[in-house]
C-alpha positions as CSV (number, residue, x, y, z in Angstrom):
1,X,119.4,75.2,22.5
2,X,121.2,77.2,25.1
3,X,119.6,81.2,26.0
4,X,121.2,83.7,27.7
5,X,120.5,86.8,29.4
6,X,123.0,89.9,29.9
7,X,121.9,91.2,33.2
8,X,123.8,94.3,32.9
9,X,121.6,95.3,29.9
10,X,118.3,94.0,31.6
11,X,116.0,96.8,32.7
12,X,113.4,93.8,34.4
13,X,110.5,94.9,32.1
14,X,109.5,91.1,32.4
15,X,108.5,90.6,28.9
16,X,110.7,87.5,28.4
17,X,109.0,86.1,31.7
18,X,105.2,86.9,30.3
19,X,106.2,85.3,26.9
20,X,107.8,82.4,28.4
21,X,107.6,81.7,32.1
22,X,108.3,78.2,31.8
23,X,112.1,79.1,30.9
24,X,112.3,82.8,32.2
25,X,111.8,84.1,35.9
26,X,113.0,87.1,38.0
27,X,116.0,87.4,40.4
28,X,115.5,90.6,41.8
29,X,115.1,93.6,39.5
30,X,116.6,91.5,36.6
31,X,115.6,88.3,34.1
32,X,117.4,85.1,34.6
33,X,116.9,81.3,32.8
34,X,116.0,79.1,34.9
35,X,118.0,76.3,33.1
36,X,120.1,75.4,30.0
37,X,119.9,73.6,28.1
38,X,115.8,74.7,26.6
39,X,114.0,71.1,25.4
40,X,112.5,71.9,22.0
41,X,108.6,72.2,23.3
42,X,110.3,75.9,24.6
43,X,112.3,77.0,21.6
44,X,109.4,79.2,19.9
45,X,108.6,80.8,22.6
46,X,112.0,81.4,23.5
47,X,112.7,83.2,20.1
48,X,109.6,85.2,20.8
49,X,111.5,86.1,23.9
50,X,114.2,87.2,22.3
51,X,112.7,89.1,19.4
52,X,110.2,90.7,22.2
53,X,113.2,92.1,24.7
54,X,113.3,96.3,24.3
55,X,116.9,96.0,25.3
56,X,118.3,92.9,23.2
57,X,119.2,91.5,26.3
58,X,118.4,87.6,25.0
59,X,120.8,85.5,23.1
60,X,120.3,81.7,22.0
61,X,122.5,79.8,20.5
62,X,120.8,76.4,18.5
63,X,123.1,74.1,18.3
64,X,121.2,71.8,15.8
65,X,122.1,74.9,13.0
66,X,125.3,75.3,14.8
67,X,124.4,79.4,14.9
68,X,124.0,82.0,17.6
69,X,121.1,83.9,17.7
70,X,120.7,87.6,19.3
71,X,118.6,90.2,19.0
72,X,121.8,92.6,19.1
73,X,125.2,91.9,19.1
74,X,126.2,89.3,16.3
75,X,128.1,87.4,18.8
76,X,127.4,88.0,22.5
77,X,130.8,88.5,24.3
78,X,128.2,87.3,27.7
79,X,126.9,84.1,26.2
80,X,129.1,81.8,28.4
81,X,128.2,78.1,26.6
């Protein structure tokens, strides 16, 4: 499973980093992942993430149901995979 992060839509609220610090941290003012691909212990959490952001800045695509996930645009124009 792959996330992403548009930091032009970011506003650095953090939430993604409290809900999952383990695949989320802050550069600056902004959210970045630390690494692609996520191992599968991080994946809930991850969603939680994603369906936590105020912004719908947090896209995940899952490979194993061959979908991409976002919490706003159907398919992320960003999400560089």
């Amino acid at each position: 499973m792959n996330v992403g992060i548009d930091r032009q839509v970011c506003i650095g609220c953090e939430q993604c980093v409290d809900t999952c610090p383990e695949v989320f941290t802050m550069e600056g003012k902004k959210a970045l992942v630390k690494s692609n691909p996520i191992t599968r212990d991080w994946e809930s959490m991850c969603l939680e993430a994603m369906d936590s952001c105020p912004v719908n800045a947090i896209a995940i695509q899952d490979p194993h149901a061959f979908m991409l996930l976002s919490s706003g645009e159907l398919t992320p124009h960003w999400l560089a995979l």
